[in-house]
C-alpha positions in Angstrom: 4.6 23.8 7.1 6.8 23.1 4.4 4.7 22.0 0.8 6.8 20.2 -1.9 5.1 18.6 -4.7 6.9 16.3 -7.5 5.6 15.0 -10.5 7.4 12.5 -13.0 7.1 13.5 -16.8 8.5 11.8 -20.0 11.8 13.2 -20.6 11.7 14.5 -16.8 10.1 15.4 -13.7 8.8 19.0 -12.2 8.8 20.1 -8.8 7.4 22.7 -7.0 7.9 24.3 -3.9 6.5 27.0 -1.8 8.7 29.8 -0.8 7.7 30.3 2.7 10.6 30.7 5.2 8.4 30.7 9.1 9.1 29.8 12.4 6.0 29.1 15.0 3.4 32.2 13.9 6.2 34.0 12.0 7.0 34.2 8.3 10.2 35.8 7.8 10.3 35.8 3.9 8.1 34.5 0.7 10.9 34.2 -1.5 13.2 31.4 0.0 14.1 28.8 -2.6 14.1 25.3 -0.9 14.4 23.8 -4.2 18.8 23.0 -4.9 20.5 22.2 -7.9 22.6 19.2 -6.8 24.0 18.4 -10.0 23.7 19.1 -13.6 20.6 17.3 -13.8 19.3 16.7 -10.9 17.2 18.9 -7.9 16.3 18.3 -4.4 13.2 19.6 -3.0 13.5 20.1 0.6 10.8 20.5 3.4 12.0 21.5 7.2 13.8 24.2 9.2 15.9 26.4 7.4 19.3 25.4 8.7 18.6 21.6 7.7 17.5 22.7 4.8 20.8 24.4 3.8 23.2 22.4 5.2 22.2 19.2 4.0 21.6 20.8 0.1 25.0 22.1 1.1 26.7 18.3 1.9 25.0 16.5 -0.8 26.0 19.1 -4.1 29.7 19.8 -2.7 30.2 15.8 -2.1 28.9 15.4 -5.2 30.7 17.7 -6.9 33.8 16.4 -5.0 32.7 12.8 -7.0 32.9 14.8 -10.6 36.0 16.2 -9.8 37.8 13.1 -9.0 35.7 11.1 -11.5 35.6 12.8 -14.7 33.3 11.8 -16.8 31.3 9.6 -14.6 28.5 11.8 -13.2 26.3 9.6 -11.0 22.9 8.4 -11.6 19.9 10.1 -10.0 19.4 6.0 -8.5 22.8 6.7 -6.8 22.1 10.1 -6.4 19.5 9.1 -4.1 21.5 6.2 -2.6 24.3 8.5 -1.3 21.3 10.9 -0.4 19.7 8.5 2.2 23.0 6.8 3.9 23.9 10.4 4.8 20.5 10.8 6.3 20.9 7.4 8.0 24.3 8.2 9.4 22.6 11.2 10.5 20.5 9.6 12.1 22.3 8.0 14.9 24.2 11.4 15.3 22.6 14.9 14.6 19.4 14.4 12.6 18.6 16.3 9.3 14.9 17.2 10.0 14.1 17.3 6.1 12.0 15.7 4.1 13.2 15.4 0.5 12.0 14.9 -2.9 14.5 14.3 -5.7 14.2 14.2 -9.0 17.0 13.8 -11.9 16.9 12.9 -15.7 19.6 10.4 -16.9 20.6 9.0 -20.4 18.5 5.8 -21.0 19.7 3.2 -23.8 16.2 2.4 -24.6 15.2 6.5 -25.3 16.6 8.7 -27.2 15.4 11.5 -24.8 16.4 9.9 -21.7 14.1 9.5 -18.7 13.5 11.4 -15.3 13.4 9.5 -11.8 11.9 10.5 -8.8 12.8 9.4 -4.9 11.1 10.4 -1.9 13.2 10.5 0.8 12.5 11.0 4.8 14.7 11.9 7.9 14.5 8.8 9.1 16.4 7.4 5.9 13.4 5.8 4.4 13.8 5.6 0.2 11.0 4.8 -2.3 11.6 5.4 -6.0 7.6 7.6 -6.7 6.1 8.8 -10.1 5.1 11.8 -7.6 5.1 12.6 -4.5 4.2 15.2 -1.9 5.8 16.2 1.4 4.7 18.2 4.1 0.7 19.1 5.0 0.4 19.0 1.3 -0.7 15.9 1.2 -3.6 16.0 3.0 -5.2 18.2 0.4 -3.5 17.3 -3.1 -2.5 13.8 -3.2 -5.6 12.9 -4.8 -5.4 15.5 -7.7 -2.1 13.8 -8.2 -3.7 9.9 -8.0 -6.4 11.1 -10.1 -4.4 13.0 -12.9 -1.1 11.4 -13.2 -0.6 9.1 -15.9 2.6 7.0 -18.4 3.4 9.3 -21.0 3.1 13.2 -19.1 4.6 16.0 -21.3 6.1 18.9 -19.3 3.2 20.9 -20.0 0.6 18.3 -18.5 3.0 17.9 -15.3 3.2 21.9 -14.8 -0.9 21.5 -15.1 -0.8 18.8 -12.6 0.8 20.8 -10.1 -0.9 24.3 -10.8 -4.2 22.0 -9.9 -2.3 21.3 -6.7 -0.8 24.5 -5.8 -4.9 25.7 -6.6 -6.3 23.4 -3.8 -4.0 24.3 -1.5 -4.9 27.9 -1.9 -8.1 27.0 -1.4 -8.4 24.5 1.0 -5.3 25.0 3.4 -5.4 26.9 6.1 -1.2 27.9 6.4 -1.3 30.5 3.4 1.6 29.7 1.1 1.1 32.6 -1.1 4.4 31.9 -3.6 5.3 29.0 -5.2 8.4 28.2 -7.3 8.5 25.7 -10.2 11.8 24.0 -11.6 12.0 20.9 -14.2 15.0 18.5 -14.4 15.1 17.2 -18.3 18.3 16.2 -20.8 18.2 20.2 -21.3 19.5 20.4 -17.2 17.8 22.3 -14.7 15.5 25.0 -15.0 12.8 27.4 -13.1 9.6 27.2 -15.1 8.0 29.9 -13.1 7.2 31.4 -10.2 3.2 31.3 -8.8 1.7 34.1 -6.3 -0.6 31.8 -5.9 -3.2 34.4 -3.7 -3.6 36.7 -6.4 -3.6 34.1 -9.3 -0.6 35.8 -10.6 2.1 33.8 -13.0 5.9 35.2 -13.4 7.1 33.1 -16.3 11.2 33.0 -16.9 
């Protein structure tokens, strides 16, 4: 019942993520974060139970930190990023599967911008990899995929991405049964990582950082 919605920017990309942690007809929290820092400039946004959700966060930033540390200098790529991401879900696979369902989203140094530019994968359990200008996982989609094919366009500042997904988090509020009251926002840019804000969305109510 996981909803995590990504949106590509100039100079970035934004993702959101609601904060529900539940379990059949049980919430036990609204303030779990299931959006992970994995590296300097780049998060994961993670949909699926709990203990996936932490362990394989957990694997990917440690091995990836492993990389820095034995690699100085030579941070990967959010394009490898999302490489190493799906062969560990594809060895998983054939072993213990990770039931997530991922978006990343990274900024790297681009020769032809002085700002850089964002990327963003979606990525299954099944191993499946597609390079998106947005994307939604979970039940989401059902409802706020169109406000995303409808309003996404070349050339998004930050500010018009945040819009983008406020309109999304809206329709879900109103339209989707689950109720995901609280919603957290982070952006990946050339500044690094950062939480934009965080969105009661039942009460309307904004908690800017």
């Amino acid at each position: 019942m996981d909803s995590i919605i990504g949106v590509k920017y100039n100079g970035g990309v934004v993702i959101a993520a609601d904060s529900n942690n539940a379990r059949s007809i049980l919430v036990y929290q609204h303030n779990l974060d299931k959006i992970s820092q994995i590296a300097p400039n780049a998060i994961l946004g993670l949909s699926g139970p709990n203990a996936d959700l932490v362990s394989f966060s957990e694997y990917i930033s440690k091995n990836l930190k492993l990389y820095s540390l034995s690699n100085p200098g030579q941070d990967l790529s959010t394009k490898a990023i999302a490489s190493f991401c799906r062969n560990t879900l594809a060895v998983a696979l054939r072993k213990g599967p990770y039931q997530v369902q991922t978006l990343l989203g990274g900024w790297d140094v681009s020769p032809s911008t002085e700002d850089g530019e964002g990327s963003m994968y979606f990525l299954d359990y099944m191993g499946s990899l597609q390079k998106v200008n947005y994307g939604i996982q979970g039940y989401a989609s059902n409802f706020a995929l169109s406000v995303l094919d409808r309003e996404w366009r070349e050339g998004l500042t930050k500010e018009e991405a945040i819009k983008i997904i406020d309109n999304c988090i809206n329709v879900l509020d109103t339209r989707f049964l689950i109720s995901q009251p609280t919603f957290t926002i982070k952006s990946a840019s050339k500044d690094g990582v950062k939480v934009e804000r965080e969105v009661v969305a039942k009460y309307g109510v904004e908690r800017n950082n």
